[in-house]
N, C-alpha and C positions, 0 to 999 in steps of 0.2 A: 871196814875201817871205822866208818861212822860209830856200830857198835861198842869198839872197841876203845872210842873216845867218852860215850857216853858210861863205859865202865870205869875210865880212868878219873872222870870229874866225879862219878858217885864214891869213891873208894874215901874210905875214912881208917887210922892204925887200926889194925886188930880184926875191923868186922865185915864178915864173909860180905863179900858182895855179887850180886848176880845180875847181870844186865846184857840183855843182847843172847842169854842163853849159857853166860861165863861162869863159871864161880870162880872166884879171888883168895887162894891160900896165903893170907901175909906172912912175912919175917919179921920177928917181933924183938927186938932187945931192952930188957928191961933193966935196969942197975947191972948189969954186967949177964945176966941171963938171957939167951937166944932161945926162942920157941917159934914154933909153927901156930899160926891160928887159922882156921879151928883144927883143934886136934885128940881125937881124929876127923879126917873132913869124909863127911858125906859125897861121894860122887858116883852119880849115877851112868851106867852105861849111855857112852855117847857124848857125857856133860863134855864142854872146853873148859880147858883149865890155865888161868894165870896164875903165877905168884908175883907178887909183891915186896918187894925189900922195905920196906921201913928200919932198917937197923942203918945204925952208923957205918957198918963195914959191908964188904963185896963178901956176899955168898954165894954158892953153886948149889945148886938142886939138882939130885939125880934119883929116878927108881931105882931100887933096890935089884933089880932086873937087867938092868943096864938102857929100857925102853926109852925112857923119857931123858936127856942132859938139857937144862936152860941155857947153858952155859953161864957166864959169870957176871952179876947182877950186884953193880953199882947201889948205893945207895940211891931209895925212891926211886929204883927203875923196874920196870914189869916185864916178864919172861915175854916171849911171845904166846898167842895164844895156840892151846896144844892137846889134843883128845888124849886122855887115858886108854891105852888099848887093856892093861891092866891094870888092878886093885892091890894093896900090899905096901910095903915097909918106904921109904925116900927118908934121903939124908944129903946135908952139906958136906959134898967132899973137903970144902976148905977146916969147916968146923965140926969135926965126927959124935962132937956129943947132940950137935941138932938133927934130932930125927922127929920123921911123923909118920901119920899110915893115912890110907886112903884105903875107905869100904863102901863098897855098893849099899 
């Protein structure tokens, strides 16, 4: 837990952050545009993975795979933290045009 507070005080919009062993994929909206940052994200086998909402609205982050669901993430709130077992496509079921991918 400790870790995962020290990821939550370092986290700044937009930029990857890694602490405790995490990286931090944000939700980004900008003038009315949602993205993933970074995108694409580097993750390597094994890394934890949070996202991050920084948008004004609730989004859902799922693999493309059906692996990974956050479930539904309030504005500035962070997924729990969560191992990639694979690499490939993720999208907001709420909002279908925000996708990213994720490669080793």
């Amino acid at each position: 837990m400790h870790q995962l507070r020290q990821l939550i005080a370092d986290q700044s919009n937009g930029v990857v952050c890694r602490s405790g062993g995490a990286l931090t994929i944000s939700i980004v909206g900008i003038n009315g545009s949602m993205s993933f940052s970074p995108n694409p994200a580097s993750v390597p086998a094994g890394q934890i993975v949070v996202w991050h909402n920084v948008d004004g609205v609730t989004h859902r982050v799922v693999l493309n795979d059906g692996s990974v669901d956050t479930g539904n993430l309030d504005p500035g709130a962070f997924s729990s933290p969560m191992a990639l077992g694979s690499v490939g496509g993720y999208h907001c079921t709420i909002h279908p045009v925000l996708v990213g991918t994720a490669t080793r």
